[in-house]
C-alpha positions in Angstrom: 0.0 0.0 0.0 1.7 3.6 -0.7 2.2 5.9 1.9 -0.5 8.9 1.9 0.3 11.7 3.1 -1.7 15.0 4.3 0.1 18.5 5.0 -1.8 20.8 6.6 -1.0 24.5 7.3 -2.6 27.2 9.1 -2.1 30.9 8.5 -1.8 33.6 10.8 -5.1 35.1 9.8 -6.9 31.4 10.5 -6.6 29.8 6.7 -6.0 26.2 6.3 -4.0 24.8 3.5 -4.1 20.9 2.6 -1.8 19.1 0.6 -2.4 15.7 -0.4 0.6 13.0 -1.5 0.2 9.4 -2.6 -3.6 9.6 -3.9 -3.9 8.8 -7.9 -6.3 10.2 -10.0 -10.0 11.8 -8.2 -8.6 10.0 -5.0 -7.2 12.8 -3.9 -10.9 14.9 -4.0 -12.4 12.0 -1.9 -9.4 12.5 0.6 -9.6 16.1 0.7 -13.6 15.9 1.3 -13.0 13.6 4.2 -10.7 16.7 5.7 -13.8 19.1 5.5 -15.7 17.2 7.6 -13.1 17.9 10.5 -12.2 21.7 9.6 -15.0 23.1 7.0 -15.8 23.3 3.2 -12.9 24.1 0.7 -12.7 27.6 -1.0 -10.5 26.7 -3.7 -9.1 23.5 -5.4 -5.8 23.0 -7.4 -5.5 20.0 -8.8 -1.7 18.3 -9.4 -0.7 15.8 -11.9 -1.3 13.0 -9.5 -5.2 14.2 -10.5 -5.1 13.4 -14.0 -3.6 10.0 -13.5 -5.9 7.1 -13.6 -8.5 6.7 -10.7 -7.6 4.2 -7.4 -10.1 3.0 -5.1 -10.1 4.9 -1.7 -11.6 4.3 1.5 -11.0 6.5 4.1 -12.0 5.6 8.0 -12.0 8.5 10.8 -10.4 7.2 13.7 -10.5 9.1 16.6 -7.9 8.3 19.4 -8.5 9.8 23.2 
C-alpha cells in the first residue's frame, strides 16, 4: 500500500492549506472531502498531476484516538 500523506498548514489570519501526497487520479478529491468534515468546506481546489492519472479506489476511515 503507498504511503499517503496530508500537510496541513494554518495561516496567521486562520486559513487552512491541505496538501495531499500518494492519492492517484479523483482519489485525492475523496481525501480532501473527508478533511472538510473535521475543519469546514474548501474555497479553492488546485488539482496536481497525481489528478489526471488514472483513478484508485479509496476508502478512508476516521479514527478518533482519546
Amino acid at each position: 500500500m503507498k504511503a499517503r500523506e496530508y500537510e496541513i498548514t494554518i495561516g496567521p489570519t486562520g486559513e487552512v492549506e491541505i496538501h495531499v501526497e500518494g492519492f492517484q487520479g479523483k482519489g485525492c478529491v475523496d481525501a480532501i472531502r473527508f478533511s472538510e468534515q473535521m475543519i469546514g468546506q474548501t474555497q479553492e481546489l488546485r488539482h496536481t498531476s497525481g489528478y489526471y492519472e488514472p483513478d484508485e479506489d479509496v476508502t478512508l476511515h476516521n479514527q478518533q484516538r482519546h
